[in-house]
C-alpha positions, 0 to 999 in steps of 0.5 A, a space after each residue: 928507491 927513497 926511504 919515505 920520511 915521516 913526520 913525528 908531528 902527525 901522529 898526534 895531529 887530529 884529522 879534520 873530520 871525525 870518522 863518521 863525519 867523513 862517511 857522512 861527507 861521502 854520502 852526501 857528496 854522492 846523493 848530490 853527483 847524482 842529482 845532477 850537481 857537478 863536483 864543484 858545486 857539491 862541495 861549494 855546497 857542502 863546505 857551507 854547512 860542513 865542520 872541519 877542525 881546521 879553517 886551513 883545511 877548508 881554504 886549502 880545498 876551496 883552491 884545490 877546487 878553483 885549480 880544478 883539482 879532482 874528488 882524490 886531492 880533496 878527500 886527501 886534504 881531509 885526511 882520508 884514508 889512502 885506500 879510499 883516496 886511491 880507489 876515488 882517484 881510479 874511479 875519476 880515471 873512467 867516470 866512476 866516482 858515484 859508483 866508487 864513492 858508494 862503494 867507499 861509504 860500505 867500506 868506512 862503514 864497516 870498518 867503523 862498526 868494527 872498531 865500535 864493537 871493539 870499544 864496546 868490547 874493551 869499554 866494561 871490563 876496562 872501565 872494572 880493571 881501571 876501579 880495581 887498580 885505583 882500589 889497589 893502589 889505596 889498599 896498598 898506602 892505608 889497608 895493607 900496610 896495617 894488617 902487615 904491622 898487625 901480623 908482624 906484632 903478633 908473630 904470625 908466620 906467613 907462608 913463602 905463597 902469602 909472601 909472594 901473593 902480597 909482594 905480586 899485589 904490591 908491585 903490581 900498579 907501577 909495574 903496570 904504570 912501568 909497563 903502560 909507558 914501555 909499551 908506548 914507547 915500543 909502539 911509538 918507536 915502531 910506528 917511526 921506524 916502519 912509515 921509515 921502511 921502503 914499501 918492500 920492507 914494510 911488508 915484509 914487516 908486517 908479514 913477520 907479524 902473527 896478529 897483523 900478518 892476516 889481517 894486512 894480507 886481506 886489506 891488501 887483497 881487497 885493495 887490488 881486488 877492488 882497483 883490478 875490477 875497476 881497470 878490467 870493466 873499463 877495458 885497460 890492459 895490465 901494460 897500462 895498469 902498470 904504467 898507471 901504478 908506477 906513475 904514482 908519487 904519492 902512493 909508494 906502496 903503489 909505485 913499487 907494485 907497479 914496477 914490480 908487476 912490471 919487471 917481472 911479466 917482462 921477465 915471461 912470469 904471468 900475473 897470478 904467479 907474480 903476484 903469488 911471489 909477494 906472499 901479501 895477497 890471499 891465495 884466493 885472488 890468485 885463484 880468481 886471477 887465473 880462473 878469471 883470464 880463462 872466462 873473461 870475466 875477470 872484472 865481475 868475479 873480482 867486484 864479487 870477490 871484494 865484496 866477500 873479503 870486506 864480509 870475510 874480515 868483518 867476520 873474523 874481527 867479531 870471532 876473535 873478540 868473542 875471546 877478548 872480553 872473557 880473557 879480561 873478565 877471568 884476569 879480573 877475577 884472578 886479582 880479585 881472588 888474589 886480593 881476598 887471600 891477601 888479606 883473609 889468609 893472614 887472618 884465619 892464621 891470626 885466628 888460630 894464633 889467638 886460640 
């Protein structure tokens, strides 16, 4: 399989509509296929008020329309998120779009509210962190330096703990500076280093990874969730989920769990038990895989269950950043404290010194 490639430019590059404007793209596109406008004329219609970051964007999507290309190429060249690209490309597939659209507005929805409460989350006590840091680093140049040459004149004898609280105090901004740029470096040497990686090795990656393991295996699962329930209500059969799949070029990932499923259910392993074997979906899903054959209702219980796993992952990111702000709160107060002995212990033995 070809190793992907990856262009470092991109990382930086900023999309043509902003997140919210890519779920206000989708709600009008959607209110307009259902009153009855075509998908050319929706988007000839929408571009005319719509504003995108990069003219070439909007030139390259009136040619995708005039060549006939579908909703996915557009919503691809405005730099949507490949899940959604997908699940909007199956759906053109079997006449779906407006359903799915509606579905993918949920979808960006929630993730978007997800990643507002983490900013609300982190916005405070980041804003309280970044004032004492500054407050610090003056202390350190004009303050500090005078009640150490204080001390030092007046033979005060500083314990090893006072000793090592002012030299934590001291080094601590550019050990933080140090560890902000080290920290980049890693994050951006990683990013390279997985798009790089074929897709079975991307997830075996990320399943190495304790705080993304989770949270990869319910994407994961809701993706196929959502993409099953699609293929199964319009009656196609896993032969020909497969051959759709593996005739993807331009969703690797897809490509190689399409010739994955392939080879082995010709090997005789039945589907839950093939897609068991990957260890990157819910364990649920394969419950639901093989309750679901038995009662021919497989497409609802799917559509059911992907609605539950969005809920379930909403849920989980809230829980856990209930601990976020209270950890960084208490890291604050600890430097506060640790800054007041610094300068206060100091003090009380100058105090009794001079009595």
């Amino acid at each position: 399989m070809k190793t992907p490639s990856i262009d470092i430019s991109k990382l930086f590059h900023r999309k043509p509509l902003s997140t919210l404007d890519q779920i206000d793209f989708l709600k009008r596109l959607a209110d307009l296929l259902a009153h009855g406008f075509t998908l050319s004329e929706a988007i000839h219609f929408l571009l005319q008020h719509l504003h995108i970051r990069r003219q070439e964007t909007r030139q390259q999507m009136i040619q995708a329309l005039q060549q006939g290309s579908g909703c996915a190429t557009l919503l691809e060249l405005l730099q949507y998120p490949q899940t959604i690209v997908m699940q909007v490309y199956f759906a053109e597939l079997f006449g779906e779009l407006n359903t799915c659209l509606i579905s993918s507005i949920d979808y960006m929805e929630r993730q978007r509210q997800a990643k507002q409460s983490l900013l609300k989350t982190l916005q405070y006590p980041i804003v309280l962190l970044s004032i004492f840091i500054v407050m610090l680093i003056v202390l350190n140049q004009t303050v500090i330096p005078e009640f150490q040459n204080l001390y030092e004149t007046m033979d005060v004898n500083l314990s090893a703990f006072q000793k090592g609280l002012t030299q934590f105090i001291v080094l601590l901004p550019p050990s933080l500076f140090v560890a902000f740029i080290i920290g980049s470096c890693v994050t951006l040497i990683l990013i390279v280093f997985y798009q790089r990686l074929s897709p079975p090795s991307r997830i075996q990656f990320v399943l190495h990874v304790p705080c993304l393991k989770h949270y990869f295996k319910l994407l994961k699962t809701y993706r196929l969730a959502t993409e099953f329930s699609l293929f199964y209500r319009n009656g196609i059969s896993l032969n020909k989920i497969v051959e759709i799949y593996t005739s993807q070029t331009k969703d690797a990932y897809l490509n190689y769990l399409g010739h994955y499923i392939l080879e082995h259910t010709e090997a005789g392993s039945p589907l839950g038990k093939t897609l068991a074997s990957l260890k990157c979906f819910e364990s649920e899903l394969i419950t639901f895989i093989e309750q679901g054959q038995k009662k021919g209702k497989l497409d609802i219980e799917l559509k059911l269950y992907s609605s539950i796993l969005i809920a379930k992952i909403e849920r989980k990111i809230l829980k856990q950043l209930k601990f976020v702000q209270p950890i960084i709160f208490g890291l604050l107060a600890f430097l506060i404290v640790a800054l007041y002995l610094v300068i206060m212990l100091p003090m009380f033995e100058l105090m009794q010194t001079i009595k």
